[in-house]
C-alpha positions in Angstrom: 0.0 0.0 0.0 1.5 3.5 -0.7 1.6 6.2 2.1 2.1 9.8 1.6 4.8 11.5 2.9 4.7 15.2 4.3 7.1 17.0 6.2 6.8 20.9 7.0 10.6 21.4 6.9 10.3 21.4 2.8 8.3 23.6 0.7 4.3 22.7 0.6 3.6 21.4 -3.1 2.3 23.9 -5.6 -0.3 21.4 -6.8 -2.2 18.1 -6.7 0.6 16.1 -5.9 2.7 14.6 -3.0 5.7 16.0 -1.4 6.6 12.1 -2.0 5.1 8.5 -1.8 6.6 5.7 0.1 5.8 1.9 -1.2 7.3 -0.9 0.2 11.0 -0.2 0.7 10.6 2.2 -2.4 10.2 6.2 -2.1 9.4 8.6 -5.0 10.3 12.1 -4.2 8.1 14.3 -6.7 9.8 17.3 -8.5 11.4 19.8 -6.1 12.1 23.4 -7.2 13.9 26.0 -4.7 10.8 27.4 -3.1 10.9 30.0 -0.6 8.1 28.4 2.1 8.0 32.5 3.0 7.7 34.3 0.1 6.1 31.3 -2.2 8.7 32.7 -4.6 11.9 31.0 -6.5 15.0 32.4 -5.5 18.5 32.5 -5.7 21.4 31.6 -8.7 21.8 28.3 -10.3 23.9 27.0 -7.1 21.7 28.5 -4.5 18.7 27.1 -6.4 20.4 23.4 -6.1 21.9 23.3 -2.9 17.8 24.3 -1.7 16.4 21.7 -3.6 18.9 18.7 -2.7 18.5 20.3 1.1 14.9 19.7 0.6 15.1 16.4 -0.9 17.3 15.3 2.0 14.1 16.6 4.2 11.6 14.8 2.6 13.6 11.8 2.3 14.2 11.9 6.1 10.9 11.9 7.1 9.9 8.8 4.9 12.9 7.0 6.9 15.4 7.3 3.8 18.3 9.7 3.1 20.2 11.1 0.7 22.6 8.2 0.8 19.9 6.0 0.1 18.7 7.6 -3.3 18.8 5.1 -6.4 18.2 7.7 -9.3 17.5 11.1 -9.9 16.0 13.2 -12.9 17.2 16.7 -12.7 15.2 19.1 -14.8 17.1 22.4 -16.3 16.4 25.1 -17.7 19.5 25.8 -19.5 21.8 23.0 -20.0 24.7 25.7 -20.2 23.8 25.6 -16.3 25.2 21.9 -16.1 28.5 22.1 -15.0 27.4 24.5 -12.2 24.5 22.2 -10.7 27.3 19.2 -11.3 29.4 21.2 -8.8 26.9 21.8 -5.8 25.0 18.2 -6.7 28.5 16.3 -6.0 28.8 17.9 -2.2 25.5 15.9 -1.9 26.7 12.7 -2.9 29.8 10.7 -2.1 31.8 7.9 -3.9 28.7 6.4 -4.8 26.3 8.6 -6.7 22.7 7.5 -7.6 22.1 6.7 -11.3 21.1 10.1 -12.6 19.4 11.9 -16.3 19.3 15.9 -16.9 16.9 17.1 -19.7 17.1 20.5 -20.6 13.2 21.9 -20.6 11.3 24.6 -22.1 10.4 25.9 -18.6 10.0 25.0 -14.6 7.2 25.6 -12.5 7.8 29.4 -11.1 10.5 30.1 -13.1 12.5 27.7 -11.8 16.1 27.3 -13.2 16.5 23.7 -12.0 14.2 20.8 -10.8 14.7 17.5 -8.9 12.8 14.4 -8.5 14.6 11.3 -7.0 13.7 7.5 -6.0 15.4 6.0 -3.0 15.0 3.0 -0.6 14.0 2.9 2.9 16.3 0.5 4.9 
């Protein structure tokens, strides 16, 4: 049976969706974006906007029982791939030796003018 998971230490979801679901030993961490739980806004540069995200992945994943060493795959979403080597640079401080199986795709656009989104699945142990 799936469970939602919801922790008040990341940003409140902007739509009909979960901040993630937990099945089994599975979770799915939906699409984060570097909300400001404040001002509702999108702030910061590239970096700032990735080291919030990954800091609120990391939240949510905590409060399904998971972690950030624990994440299996990630799909990072960006607006401008010229942006890669920058979000490469703050996104290996989150990871160690081993990083999780990852894709970037360049998109038309993010929710809120977002420069760079996150989504990741990880295992509870």
């Amino acid at each position: 049976m799936k469970e939602k998971i919801f922790t008040p230490e990341a940003p409140i979801p902007v739509g009909p969706y979960s901040q993630a679901v937990k099945f089994g030993n599975l979770v799915f961490v939906s699409g984060q974006v570097a909300l400001n739980p404040e001002t509702k806004q999108v702030e910061g540069d590239i970096e700032q906007q990735t080291r919030a995200v990954l800091t609120n992945l990391g939240k949510i994943l905590n409060a399904a029982d998971s972690g950030m060493d624990h994440v299996l795959k990630t799909t990072i979403f960006l607006a401008d791939m010229g942006d890669f080597p920058r979000v490469n640079h703050v996104y290996a401080s989150f990871f160690g030796e081993t990083p999780p199986a990852r894709s970037t795709i360049q998109v038309a656009g993010l929710p809120l003018g977002a420069l760079v989104e996150i989504e990741a699945v990880a295992f509870v142990p």
